[in-house]
C-alpha positions as CSV (number, residue, x, y, z in Angstrom):
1,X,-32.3,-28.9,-30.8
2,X,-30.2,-28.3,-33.9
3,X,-28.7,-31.7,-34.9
4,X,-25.0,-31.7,-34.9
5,X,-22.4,-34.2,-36.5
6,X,-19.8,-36.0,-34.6
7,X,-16.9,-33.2,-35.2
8,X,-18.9,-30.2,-34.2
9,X,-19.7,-31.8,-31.3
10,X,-15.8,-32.6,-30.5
11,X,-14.9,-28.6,-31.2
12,X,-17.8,-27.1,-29.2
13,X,-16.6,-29.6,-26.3
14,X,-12.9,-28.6,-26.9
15,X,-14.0,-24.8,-26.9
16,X,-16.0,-25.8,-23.2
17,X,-13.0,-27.4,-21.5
18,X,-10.8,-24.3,-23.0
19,X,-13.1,-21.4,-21.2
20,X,-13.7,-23.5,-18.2
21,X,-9.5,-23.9,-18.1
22,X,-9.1,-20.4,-18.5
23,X,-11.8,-19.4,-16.0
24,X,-9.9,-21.7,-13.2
25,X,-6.6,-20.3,-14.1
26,X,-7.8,-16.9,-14.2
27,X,-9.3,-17.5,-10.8
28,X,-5.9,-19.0,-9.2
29,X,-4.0,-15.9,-9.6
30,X,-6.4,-13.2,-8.2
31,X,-5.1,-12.2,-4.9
32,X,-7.8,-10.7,-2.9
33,X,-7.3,-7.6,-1.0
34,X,-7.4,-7.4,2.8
35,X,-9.8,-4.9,4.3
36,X,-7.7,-4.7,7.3
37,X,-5.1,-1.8,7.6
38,X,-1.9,-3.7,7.1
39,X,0.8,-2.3,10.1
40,X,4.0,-3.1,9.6
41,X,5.7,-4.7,12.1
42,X,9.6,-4.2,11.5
43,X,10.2,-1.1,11.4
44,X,12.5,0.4,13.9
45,X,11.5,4.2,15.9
46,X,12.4,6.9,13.9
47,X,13.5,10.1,15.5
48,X,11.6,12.7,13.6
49,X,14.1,16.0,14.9
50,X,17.4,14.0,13.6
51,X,16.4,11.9,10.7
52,X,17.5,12.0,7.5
53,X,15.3,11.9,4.3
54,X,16.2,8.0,4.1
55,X,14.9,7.2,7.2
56,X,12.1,9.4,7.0
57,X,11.1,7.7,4.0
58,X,11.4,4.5,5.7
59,X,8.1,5.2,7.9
60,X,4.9,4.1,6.4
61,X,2.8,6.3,4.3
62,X,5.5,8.4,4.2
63,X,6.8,9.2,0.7
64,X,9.7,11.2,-0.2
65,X,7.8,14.9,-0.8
66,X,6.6,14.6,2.8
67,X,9.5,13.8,4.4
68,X,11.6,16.7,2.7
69,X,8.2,19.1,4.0
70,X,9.4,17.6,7.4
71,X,13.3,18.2,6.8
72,X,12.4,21.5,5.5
73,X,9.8,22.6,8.3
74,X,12.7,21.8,11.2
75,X,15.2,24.0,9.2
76,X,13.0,26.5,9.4
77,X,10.7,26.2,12.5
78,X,12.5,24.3,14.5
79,X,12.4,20.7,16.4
80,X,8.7,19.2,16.8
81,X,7.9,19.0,20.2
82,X,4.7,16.8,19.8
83,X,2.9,14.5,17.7
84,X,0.7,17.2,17.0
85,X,3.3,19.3,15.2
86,X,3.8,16.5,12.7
87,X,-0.3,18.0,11.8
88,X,1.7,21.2,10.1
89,X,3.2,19.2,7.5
90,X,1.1,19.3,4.2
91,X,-0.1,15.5,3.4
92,X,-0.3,14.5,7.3
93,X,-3.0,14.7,8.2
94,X,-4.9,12.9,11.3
95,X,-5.7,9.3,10.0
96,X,-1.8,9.5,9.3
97,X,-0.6,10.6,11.8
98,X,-2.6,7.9,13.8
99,X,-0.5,5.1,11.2
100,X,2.5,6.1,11.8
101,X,2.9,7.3,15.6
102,X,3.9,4.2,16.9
103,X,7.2,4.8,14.7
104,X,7.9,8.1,15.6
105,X,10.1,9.5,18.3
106,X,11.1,12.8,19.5
């Protein structure tokens, strides 16, 4: 062992408590992910043959380019009949469709 005066020894402690402080804080503040899907719960229905791009964009996992696909796909095709038809849309596809069907009406 390498023989160390009184003040090294104070500093290397000092540098210790420092990255053992830092480690703890660092520690506090990550927020670990959930692996569950997270649903939310508050949403109200939204009727997907009368809504407008806010309230399409209110849905979850649905972003604003999607919902103007859907706005633009009832102009020109029509009303959606079914769930199903939602599956037309570029960027639905059928793990989306199963997140947000319980907030979609017709």
């Amino acid at each position: 062992m390498i023989p160390l005066t009184y003040r090294e020894r104070k500093i290397l402690l000092l540098i210790g408590v420092l990255l053992l402080l830092g480690g703890i804080l660092r520690l506090s503040k990550i927020s670990y992910p959930s692996f569950e899907e997270e649903k939310p719960t508050s949403l109200k229905k939204v009727n997907i043959n009368t809504a407008t791009l806010e309230e399409l964009t209110t849905l979850p996992y649905i972003g604003e380019k999607i919902a103007l696909r859907i706005i633009n796909h009832r102009k020109l095709q029509g009303e959606f009949k079914s769930l199903e038809d939602l599956l037309k849309i570029k960027g639905i596809g059928h793990k989306k469709l199963e997140l947000i069907k319980d907030y979609v009406i017709f």
